[in-house]
C-alpha positions in Angstrom: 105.0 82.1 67.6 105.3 81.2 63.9 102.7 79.1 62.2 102.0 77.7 58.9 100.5 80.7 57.3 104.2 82.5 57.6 105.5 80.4 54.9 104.3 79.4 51.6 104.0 75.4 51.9 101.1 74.2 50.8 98.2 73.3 53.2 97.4 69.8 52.4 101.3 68.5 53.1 102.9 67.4 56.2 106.5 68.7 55.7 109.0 67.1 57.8 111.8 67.5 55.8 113.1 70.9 56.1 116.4 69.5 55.9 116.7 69.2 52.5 115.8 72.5 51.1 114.3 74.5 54.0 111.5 76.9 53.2 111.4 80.6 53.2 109.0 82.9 55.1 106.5 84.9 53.1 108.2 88.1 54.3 111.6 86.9 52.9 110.2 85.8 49.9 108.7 89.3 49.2 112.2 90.8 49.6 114.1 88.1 47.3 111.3 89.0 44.8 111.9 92.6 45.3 115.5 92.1 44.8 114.8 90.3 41.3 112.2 92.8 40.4 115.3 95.6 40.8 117.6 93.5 38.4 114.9 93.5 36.0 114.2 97.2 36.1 117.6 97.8 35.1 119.9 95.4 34.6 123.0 97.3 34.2 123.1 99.7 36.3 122.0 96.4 39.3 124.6 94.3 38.3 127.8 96.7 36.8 127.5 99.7 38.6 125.4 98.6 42.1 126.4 94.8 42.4 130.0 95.2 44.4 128.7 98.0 46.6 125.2 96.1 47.5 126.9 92.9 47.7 129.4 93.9 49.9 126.4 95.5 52.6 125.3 92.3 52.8 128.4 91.0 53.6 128.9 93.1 56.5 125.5 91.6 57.6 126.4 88.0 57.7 129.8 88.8 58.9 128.9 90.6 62.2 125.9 87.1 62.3 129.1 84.6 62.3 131.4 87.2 64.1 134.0 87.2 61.5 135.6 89.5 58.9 133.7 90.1 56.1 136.7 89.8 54.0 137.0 86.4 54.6 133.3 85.1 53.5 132.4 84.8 50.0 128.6 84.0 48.5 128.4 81.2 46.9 125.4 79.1 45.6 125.4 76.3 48.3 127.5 74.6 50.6 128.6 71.7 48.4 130.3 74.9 45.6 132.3 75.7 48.6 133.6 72.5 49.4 134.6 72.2 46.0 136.0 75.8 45.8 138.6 74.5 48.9 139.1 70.7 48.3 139.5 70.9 44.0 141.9 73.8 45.4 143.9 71.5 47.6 147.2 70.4 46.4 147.6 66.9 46.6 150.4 64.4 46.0 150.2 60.6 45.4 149.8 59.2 49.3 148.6 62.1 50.7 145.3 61.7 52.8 142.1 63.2 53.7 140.5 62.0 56.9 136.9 61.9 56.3 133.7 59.6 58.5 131.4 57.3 56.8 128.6 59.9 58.1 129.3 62.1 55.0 126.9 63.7 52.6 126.3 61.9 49.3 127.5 65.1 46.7 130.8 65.6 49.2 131.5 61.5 48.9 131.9 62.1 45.1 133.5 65.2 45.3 136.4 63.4 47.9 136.4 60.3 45.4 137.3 62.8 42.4 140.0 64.8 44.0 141.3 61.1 45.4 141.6 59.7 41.7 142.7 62.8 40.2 145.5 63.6 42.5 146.3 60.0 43.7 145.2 60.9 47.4 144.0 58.6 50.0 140.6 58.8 51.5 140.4 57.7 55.2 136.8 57.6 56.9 136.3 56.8 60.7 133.6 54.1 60.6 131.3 55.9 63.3 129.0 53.4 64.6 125.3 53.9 66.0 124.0 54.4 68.4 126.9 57.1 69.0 129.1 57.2 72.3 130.7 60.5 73.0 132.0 63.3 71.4 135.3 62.4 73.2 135.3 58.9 71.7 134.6 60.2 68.3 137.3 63.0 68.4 140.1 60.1 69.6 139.0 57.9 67.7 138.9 59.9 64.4 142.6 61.4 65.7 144.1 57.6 65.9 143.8 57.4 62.3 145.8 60.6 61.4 149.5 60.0 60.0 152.2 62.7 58.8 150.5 62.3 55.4 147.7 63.7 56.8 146.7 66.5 55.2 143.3 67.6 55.2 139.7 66.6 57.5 136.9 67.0 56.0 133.5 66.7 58.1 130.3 68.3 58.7 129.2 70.2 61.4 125.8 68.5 61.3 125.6 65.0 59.3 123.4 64.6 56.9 121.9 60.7 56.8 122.6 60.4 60.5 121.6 64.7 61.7 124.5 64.3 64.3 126.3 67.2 65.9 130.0 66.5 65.6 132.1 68.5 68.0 133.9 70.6 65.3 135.3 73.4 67.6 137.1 70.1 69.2 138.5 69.0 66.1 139.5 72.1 64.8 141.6 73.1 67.9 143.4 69.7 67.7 143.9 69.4 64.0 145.3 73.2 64.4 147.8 71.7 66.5 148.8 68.8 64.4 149.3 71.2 61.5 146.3 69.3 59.6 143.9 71.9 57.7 140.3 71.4 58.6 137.5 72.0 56.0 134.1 72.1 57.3 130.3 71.1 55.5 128.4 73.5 57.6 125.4 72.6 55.0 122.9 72.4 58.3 124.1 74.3 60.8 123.2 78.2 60.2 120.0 78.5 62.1 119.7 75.5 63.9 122.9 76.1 65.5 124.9 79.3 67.2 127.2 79.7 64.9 130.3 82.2 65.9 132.9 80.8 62.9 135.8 82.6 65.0 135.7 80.9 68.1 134.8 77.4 65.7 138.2 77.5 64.6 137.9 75.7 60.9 140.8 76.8 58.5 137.5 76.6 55.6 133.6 76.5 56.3 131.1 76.3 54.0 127.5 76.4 54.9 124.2 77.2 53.1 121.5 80.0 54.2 119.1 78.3 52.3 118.4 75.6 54.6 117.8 76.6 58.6 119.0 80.2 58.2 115.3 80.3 56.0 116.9 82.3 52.8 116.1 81.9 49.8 117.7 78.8 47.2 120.5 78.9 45.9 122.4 81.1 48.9 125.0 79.8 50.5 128.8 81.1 52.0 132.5 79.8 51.8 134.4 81.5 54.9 138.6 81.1 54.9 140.7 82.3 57.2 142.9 84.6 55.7 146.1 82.4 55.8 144.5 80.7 53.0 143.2 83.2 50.8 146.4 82.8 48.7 146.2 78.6 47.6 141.6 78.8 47.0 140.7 79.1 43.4 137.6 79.6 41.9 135.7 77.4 40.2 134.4 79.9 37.5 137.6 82.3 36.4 135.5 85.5 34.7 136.0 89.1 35.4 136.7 88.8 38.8 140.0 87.0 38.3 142.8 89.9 37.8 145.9 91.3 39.1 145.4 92.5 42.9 141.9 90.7 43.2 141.1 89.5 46.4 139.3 85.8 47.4 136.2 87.9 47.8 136.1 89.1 44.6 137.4 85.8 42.4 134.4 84.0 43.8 131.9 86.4 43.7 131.8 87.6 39.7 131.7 84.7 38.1 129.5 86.1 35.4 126.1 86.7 34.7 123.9 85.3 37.3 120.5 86.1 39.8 122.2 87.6 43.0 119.0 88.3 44.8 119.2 85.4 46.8 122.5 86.8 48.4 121.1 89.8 49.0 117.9 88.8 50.7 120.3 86.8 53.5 120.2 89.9 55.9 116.5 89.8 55.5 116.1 86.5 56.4 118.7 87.1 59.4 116.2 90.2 60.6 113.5 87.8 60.3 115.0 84.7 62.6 116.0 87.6 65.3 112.7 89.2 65.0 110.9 86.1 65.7 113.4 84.9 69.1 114.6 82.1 66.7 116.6 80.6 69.7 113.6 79.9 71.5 111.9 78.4 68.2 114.4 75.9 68.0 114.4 75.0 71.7 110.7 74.1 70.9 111.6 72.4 67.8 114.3 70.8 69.2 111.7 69.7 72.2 109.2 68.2 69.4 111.9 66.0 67.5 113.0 64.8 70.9 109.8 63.2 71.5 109.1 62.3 68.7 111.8 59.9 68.8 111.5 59.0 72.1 107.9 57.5 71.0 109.0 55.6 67.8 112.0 54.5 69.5 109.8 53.0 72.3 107.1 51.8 70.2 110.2 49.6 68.4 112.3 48.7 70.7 115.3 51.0 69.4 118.3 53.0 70.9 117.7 56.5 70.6 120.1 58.9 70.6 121.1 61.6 73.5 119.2 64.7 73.3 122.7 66.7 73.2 123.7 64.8 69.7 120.8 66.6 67.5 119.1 69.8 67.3 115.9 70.3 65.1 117.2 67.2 62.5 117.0 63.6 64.1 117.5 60.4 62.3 115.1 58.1 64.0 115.8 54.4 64.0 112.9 51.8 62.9 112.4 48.2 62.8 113.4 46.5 59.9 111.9 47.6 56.4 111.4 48.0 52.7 112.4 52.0 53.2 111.8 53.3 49.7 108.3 51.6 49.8 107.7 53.2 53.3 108.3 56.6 51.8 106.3 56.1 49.3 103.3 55.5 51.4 103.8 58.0 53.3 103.8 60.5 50.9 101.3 58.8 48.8 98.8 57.9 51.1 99.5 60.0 54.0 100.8 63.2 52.4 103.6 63.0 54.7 107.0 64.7 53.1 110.0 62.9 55.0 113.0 61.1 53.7 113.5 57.3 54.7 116.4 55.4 53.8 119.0 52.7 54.7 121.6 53.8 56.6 124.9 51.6 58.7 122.7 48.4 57.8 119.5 50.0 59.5 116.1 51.6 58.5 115.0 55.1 59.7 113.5 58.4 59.4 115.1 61.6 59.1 112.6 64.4 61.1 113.3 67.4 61.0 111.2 70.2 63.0 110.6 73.3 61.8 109.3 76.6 63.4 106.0 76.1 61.0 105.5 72.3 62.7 103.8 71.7 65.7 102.6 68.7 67.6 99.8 67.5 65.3 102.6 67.1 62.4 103.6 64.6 64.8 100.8 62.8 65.7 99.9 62.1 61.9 103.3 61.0 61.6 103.2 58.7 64.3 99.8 57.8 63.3 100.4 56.9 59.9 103.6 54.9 61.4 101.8 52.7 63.2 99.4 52.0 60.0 102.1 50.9 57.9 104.3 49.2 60.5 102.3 48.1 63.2 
């Protein structure tokens, strides 16, 4: 099993908020460093003559991971520059809509608002209430509001305020059918879900290695089938913009930049298989379970089914000032968790890594109860 001492957090913080960032293991840290240390050594020769050849290797690595082509995944610096690779991309008319949820992420909301004002598209959300139904309800529900104008769904895989597991394989099928495309924020799912991008079905998913997948910052993928290759720009045109280039190659020179963290993702993939990372998130998974289970009990709220989270869990609490709460508990209880108001209601967003364990839990519960009663 994994502990602490595998990754390079300090001692004296509970970190419960892998979710935002992640953290990387002190092996796959020493190969991102060795990476950087190679681009320094020669710089040239790394990034003119070695760059498309070492680039492409790992590639092949992440491709085989997501069982796709690794023509059709491109290296990008995190999910949200995908998402704005594909929807700044999109070609919108006046009345055309997206179809969105009110689950979104906060960078993706802006991003949907700007194409919407620049193009003179409609945004459409699905107002998903809590506590959450069924993935059958959501998927019919978020179907009824689709029109012929329809031409684009955006969602995540894994929300961010809420940590819910839409069924995206679900959508994807039925939007395929509909003829709507389906772009995917897979910014949480790599690592703490399977992820085989094939049999997902999303016309464009973009995702981040940085987070679960334990990479290091500032790696992340856009993966398009190849129908769409054609209509995807990039959002830096440099060198890698020419006659006969390919979507791989438009995206990935974009100019001088640090490519180590891209080239450390197969390192960081040997490490999760190395260490049975299915089984780590089982455990994980078991921990944020109960942990909700108590502070749901404790305050009288509705949890949510096992089935709708994974290592992430936004956990309902009783009515409070959130921004003080996370103040105290990082301040007093040097507790590192988000807390926020979301849908009208207070809560806590766990999330479980493989470097938790049970008595990152018990301090959190402790110091719940000294603050809230």
């Amino acid at each position: 099993m994994l502990t602490r001492a595998d990754f390079m957090l300090r001692d004296d913080i509970t970190f419960l908020n892998h979710g935002s960032f992640g953290a990387c293991p002190v092996p796959v840290f020493a190969q991102y460093q060795d990476w950087q240390r190679q681009l320094e050594r020669q710089p040239v020769a790394f990034l003119l003559r070695e760059r498309e050849a070492m680039l492409a290797d790992a590639r092949e690595r992440i491709a085989a991971y997501f069982n796709v082509s690794a023509s059709d995944i491109t290296f990008v610096t995190n999910a949200t520059s995908g998402m704005n690779i594909a929807l700044r991309s999109l070609l919108l008319n006046v009345g055309d809509e997206i179809l969105t949820t009110n689950h979104e992420y906060g960078a993706i909301n802006r991003l949907l608002a700007y194409c919407a004002a620049k193009t003179g598209a409609r945004i459409l959300r699905h107002e998903v209430q809590l506590p959450y139904t069924s993935d059958s309800d959501f998927t019919e529900a978020l179907f009824a509001l689709a029109t012929p104008r329809t031409k684009a769904i955006v969602i995540s895989h894994i929300t961010s305020p809420s940590a819910l597991i839409f069924p995206i394989a679900q959508i994807c099928q039925r939007a395929r059918q509909q003829g709507i495309l389906t772009i995917i924020d897979g910014a949480h799912a790599p690592g703490q879900l399977p992820l085989d991008l094939e049999s997902t079905g999303a016309d464009i998913y973009a995702g981040n290695f940085h987070k679960w997948l334990c990479a290091p910052k500032g790696a992340g993928f856009l993966h398009a089938r190849r129908e769409h290759h054609g209509w995807l720009e990039p959002l830096v045109i440099s060198h890698g913009w020419r006659e006969g280039s390919d979507f791989v190659e438009q995206n990935e020179w974009s100019g001088t930049r640090d490519i180590a963290a891209f080239l450390t993702v197969p390192a960081a993939i040997d490490f999760l298989e190395k260490h049975d990372w299915g089984a780590l998130v089982m455990a994980c998974h078991g921990l944020a379970a109960q942990a909700q289970e108590r502070i749901c009990g404790r305050y009288g709220q509705a949890p949510y089914s096992q089935a709708q989270f994974s290592q992430m869990v936004t956990i309902p609490l009783p009515p409070c000032d959130a921004a003080q709460l996370k103040t105290q508990l990082y301040d007093d209880y040097r507790i590192e968790i988000p807390v926020g108001a979301f849908l009208g209601r207070c809560g806590l967003r766990l999330s479980v890594a493989a470097y938790n364990n049970a008595d990152d839990i018990e301090h959190l519960l402790s110091a719940l109860a000294d603050l809230l009663g």
